[in-house]
N, C-alpha and C positions, 0 to 999 in steps of 0.2 A: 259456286258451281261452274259450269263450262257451258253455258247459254250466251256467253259472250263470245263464242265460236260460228255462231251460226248470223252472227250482228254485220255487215258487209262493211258497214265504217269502220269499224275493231280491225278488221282484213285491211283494210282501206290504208288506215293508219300505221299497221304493222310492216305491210308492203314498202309503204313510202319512206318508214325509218329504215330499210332495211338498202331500200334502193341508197339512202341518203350514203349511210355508214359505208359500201361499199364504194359510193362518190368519192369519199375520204378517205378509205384505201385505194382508192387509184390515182390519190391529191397527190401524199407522199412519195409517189414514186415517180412522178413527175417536178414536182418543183420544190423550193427549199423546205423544210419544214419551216423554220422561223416566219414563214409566211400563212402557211395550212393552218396551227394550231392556233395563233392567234384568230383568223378568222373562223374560227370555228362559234364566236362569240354570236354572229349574226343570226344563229337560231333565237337566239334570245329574243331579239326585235322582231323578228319576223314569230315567232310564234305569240307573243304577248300579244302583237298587230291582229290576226287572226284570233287569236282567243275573244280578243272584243267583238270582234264580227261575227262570227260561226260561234261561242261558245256565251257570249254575252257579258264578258268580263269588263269589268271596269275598267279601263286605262286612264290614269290621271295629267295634269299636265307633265308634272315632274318625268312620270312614264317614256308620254309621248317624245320631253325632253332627251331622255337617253336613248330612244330608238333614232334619233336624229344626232345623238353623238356618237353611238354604236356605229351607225353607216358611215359617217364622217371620218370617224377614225381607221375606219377598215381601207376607204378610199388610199389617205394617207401610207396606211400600210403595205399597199399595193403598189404605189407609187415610186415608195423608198427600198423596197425587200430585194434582195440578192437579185443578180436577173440569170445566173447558172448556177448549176447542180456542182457542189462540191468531191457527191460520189455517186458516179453512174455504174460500177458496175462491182463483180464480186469481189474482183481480188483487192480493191481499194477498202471493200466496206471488212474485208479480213483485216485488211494492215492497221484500217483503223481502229479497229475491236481489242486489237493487241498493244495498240500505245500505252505505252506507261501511263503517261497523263488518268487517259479513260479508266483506268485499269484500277487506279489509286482513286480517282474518284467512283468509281461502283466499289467499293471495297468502303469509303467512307460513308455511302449511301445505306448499304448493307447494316454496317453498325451501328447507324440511328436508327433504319427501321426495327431491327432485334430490341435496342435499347426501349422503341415509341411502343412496340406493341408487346412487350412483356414486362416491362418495367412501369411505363408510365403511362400506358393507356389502362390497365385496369384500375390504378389509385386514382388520376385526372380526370381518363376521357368523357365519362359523363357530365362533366363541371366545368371543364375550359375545353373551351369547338377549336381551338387551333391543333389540339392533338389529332384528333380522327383527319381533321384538313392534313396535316401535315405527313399522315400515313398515306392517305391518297396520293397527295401530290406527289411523294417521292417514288409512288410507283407506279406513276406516271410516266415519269423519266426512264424507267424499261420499256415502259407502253408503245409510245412512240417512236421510239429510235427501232421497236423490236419489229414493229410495223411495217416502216421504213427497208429497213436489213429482208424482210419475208417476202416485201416486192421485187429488192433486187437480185437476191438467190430462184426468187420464181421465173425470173425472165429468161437464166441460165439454163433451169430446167426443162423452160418450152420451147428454149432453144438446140437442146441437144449438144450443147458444147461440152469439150473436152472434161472442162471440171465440173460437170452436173452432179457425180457420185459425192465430192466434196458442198454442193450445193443442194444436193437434199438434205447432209447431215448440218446443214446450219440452217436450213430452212425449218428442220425439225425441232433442233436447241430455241431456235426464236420463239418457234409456235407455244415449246413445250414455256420460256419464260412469259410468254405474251396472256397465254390461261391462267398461267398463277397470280401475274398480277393481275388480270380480269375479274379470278374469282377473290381476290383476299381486298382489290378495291369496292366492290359490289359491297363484302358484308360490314367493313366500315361505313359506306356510305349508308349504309341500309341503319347501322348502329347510330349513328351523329343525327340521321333524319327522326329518331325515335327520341333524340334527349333536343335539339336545337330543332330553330325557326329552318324553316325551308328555305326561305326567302334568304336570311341573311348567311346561311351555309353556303348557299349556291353561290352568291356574291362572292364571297372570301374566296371560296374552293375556285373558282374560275382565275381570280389571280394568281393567285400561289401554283396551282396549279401549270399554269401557263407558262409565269416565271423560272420554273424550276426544270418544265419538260425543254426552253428554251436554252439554260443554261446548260442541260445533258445533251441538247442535240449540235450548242455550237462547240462543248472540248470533243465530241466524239466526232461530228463531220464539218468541224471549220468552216462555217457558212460565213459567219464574221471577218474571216480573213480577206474578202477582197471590198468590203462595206466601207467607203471611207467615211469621213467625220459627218458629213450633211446627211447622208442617209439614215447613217446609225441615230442621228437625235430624230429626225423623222419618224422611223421605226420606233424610238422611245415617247415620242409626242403622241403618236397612232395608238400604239397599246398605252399606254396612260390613257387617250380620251376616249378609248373602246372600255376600261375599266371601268371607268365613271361614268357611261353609260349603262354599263352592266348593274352598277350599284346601285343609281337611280330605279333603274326598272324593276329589280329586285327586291329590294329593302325598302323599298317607299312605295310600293305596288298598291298599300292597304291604306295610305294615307288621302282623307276626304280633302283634296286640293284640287281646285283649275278655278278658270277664271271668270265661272260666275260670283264664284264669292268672294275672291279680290274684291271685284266691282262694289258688289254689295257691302264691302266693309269700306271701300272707299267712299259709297254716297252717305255710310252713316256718319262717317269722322266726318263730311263736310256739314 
């Protein structure tokens, strides 16, 4: 029914993801992505954290373990991430769109996802979880960069600059790829939560995921090119120990572990 309309926590809730999301569209057009998408993980900890307090959910040790490497990691990330914007404004985020490079890689992405979703997701997807991951994540990689691209064509627009006419019609191609992959992520994910665990989906889909949106945002805006060697494994040490945080929390959420019954298994061996 729709009695959960008139519930003010339901409102409450809804508000506050909605305040969040548009948080994250004003992330990206501010600062690298290689930095935004990766911490985008800290919902994780931070809602697990809260679940146990306000909703009464278990956290176990392992849990609490990854909410304290989730942060940790993210620190690190912050630390080591690009410290300028590789493209601030229109005509840079056009010349980039145009690079061969980009150009050949969305052309490669394009014919996995034809291949995943008519080929091998109706024989597989319900049998092996890395197909339905694998459809999300690659349409990811439009998600983000298209994101990105709608912040910097919008700033044109309320600016009133010369090329605004040129920057509605790219503002509109973004919106119009950033909906499709919106809706054709949704009913994948909607399908994988119907055949797999929640828990160990999430986990997976969060790296792969991550992975892949980070590999499409550094050929298309060269974030990487002024990261020298200490950062970049930095950046690699962060997102590794924000992953294993995330798996912890996720995949072992339902495991009856902490540290009273350590104990108690240790006074019985003595």
């Amino acid at each position: 029914g729709t009695s959960y309309l008139t519930d003010v926590v339901w409102w409450a809730g809804t508000i506050a993801m909605a305040v969040g999301q548009i948080g994250n569209f004003l992330a990206y057009t501010a600062v690298p992505t290689v930095l935004v998408t990766p911490l985008g993980a800290l919902g994780v900890p931070f809602g697990s954290i809260l679940a146990s307090y306000l909703l009464k959910e278990k956290l176990n040790i392992l849990g609490k373990l990854g909410c304290l490497l989730s942060c940790a990691g993210s620190v690190v990330l912050i630390i080591h991430a690009p410290k300028s914007e590789s493209v601030t404004t229109q005509a840079e985020l056009e010349e980039k769109l145009t690079n061969p490079v980009f150009v050949g890689y969305l052309c490669i992405v394009l014919l996995m996802l034809l291949l995943l979703i008519f080929w091998i997701a109706p024989a597989h997807g319900p049998t092996n979880i890395m197909v339905y991951i694998s459809i999300c994540s690659l349409l990811g990689s439009f998600t983000v960069p298209s994101t990105k691209g709608i912040g910097l064509a919008a700033q044109d627009l309320l600016h009133n600059n010369p090329s605004s006419q040129r920057a509605l019609c790219l503002c509109l191609v973004l919106l119009a790829v950033l909906g499709c992959s919106i809706i054709v992520q949704f009913r994948y994910i909607n399908k994988a939560l119907e055949c797999f665990d929640s828990s160990v989906f999430g986990a997976i889909y969060y790296v792969v995921f991550t992975t892949l949106v980070l590999l499409a945002s550094a050929i298309l805006f060269r974030e990487w090119s002024n990261v020298g060697l200490v950062d970049f494994l930095g950046m690699a040490c962060g997102f590794t120990t924000v992953s294993v945080g995330i798996v912890l929390i996720q995949v072992f959420k339902e495991f009856n572990f902490n540290l009273g019954e350590m104990n108690k298994a240790n006074l019985k061996a003595d």
